[in-house]
N, C-alpha and C positions, 0 to 999 in steps of 0.2 A: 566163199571158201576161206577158211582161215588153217595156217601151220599151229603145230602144237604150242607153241605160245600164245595164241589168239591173235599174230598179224595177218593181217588180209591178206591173200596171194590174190595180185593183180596178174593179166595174159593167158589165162589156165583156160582152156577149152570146155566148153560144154555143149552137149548135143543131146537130142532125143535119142534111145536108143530102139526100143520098142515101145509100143501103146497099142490099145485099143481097137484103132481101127488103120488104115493107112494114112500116112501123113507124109506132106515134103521134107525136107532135108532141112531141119530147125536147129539152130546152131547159136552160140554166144562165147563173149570173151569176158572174163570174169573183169570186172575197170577196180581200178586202183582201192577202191572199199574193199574190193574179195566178192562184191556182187554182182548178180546177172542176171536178167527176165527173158522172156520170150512167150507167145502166146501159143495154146494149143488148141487144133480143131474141134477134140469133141471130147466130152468129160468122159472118165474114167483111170485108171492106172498105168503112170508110164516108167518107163526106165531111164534115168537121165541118169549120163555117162559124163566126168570130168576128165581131162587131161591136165595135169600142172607141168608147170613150163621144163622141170625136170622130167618131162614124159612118163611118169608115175598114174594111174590112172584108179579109178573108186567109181563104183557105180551106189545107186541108190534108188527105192520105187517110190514114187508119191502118186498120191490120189489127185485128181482134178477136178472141179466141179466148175464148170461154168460160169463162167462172168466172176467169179473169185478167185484171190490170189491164194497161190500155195509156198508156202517157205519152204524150202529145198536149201539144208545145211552141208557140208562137206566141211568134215574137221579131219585134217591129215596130220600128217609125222610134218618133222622139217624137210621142206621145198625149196 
């Protein structure tokens, strides 16, 4: 996650919001880069939902494929 300047917002919440099939409670906190991973059970399209530490919040859907990672950006306003 980076603020309209391009600095990293570090603390910012992310979670799965919807996908594909059912999944556990998949959650991360964005570290001090503005980055985050987590892994997902089965491929396909999911919802992944930020909170930044100003409680502001952006959703966004990315594709998953299996055993490959996905970039998932969030460029916000100032946090």
């Amino acid at each position: 996650m980076l603020d309209s300047g391009g600095t990293p917002v570090a603390g910012a919440t992310v979670h799965l919001a919807d996908g594909p099939a059912p999944f556990p409670d998949i959650a991360a906190l964005t570290g001090q880069d503005g980055c985050f991973s987590f892994a997902v059970p089965v491929k396909g399209v999911y919802t992944v939902m930020c909170r930044a530490p100003n409680d502001t919040v952006w959703q966004v859907s990315a594709s998953a494929v299996t055993a490959e990672p996905v970039r998932v950006e969030f460029h916000v306003g100032d946090v």
